[in-house]
C-alpha positions as CSV (number, residue, x, y, z in Angstrom):
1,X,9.0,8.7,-1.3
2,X,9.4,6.3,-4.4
3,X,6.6,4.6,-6.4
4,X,6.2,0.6,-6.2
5,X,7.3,0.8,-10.2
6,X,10.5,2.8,-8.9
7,X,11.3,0.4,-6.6
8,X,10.6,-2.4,-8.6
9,X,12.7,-1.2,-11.4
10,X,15.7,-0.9,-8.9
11,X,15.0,-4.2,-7.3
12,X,15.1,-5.5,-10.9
13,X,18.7,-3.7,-11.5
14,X,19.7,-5.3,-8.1
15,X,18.4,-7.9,-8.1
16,X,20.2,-9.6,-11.9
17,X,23.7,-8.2,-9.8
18,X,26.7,-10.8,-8.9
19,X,26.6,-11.8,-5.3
20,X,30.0,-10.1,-5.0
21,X,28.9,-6.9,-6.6
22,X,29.3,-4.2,-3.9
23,X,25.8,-3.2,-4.7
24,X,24.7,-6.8,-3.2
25,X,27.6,-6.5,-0.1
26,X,26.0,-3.2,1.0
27,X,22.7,-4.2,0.5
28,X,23.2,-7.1,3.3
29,X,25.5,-5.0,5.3
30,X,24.2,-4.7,8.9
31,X,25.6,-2.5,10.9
32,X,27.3,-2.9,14.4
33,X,26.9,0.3,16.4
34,X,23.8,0.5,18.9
35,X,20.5,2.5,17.5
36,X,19.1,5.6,19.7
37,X,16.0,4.8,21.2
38,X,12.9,4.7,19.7
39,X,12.0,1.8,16.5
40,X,14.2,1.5,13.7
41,X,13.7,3.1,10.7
42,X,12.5,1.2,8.0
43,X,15.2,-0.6,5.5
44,X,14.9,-0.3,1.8
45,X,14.4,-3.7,1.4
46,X,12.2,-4.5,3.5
47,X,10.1,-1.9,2.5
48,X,10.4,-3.0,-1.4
49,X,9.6,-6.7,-0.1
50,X,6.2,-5.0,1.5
51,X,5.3,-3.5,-1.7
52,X,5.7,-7.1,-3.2
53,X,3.8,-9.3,-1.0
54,X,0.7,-6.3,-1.3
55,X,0.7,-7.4,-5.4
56,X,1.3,-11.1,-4.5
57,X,4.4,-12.5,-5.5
58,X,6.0,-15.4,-4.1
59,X,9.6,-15.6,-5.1
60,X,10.8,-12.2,-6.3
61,X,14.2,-14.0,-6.9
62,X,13.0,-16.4,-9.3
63,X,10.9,-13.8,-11.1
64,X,13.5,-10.9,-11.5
65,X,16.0,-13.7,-13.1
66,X,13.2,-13.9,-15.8
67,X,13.3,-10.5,-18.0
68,X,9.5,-11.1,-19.6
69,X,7.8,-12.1,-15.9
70,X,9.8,-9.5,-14.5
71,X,7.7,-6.9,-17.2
72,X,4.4,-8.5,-15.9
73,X,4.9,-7.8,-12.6
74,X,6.2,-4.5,-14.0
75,X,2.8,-4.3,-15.7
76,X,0.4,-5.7,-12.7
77,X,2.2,-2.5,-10.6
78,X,1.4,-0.1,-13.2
79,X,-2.2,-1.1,-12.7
């Protein structure tokens, strides 16, 4: 499995994409065919979005838009 500072580094590359970017389509894709039974493994994001809310921050939008924030939440991972 990846470390929160792995996935916060690719949230950060993601997350400064274009909303068109096919990263960013994929990303939202859901997909339309039934699951087996059993719960549903566990998406990336919402995984990464786990991580986040453990190290309390509230808008992970805002903050990734903002290189030097974006390095202390880097930072307050490392830690």
């Amino acid at each position: 499995m990846y470390s929160l500072v792995d996935k916060l580094k690719w949230l950060d590359h993601v997350g400064r994409m274009a909303e068109d970017n096919n990263v960013q389509k994929i990303k939202r894709w859901k997909p339309m065919s039934k699951r087996s039974t059993g719960s549903p493994k566990t998406r990336w994001e919402v995984d990464v979005l786990e991580d986040i809310k453990s190290i309390n921050i509230s808008n992970w939008k805002k903050v990734v838009q903002n290189t030097d924030s974006w390095k202390k939440v880097d930072e307050q991972a490392r830690t």
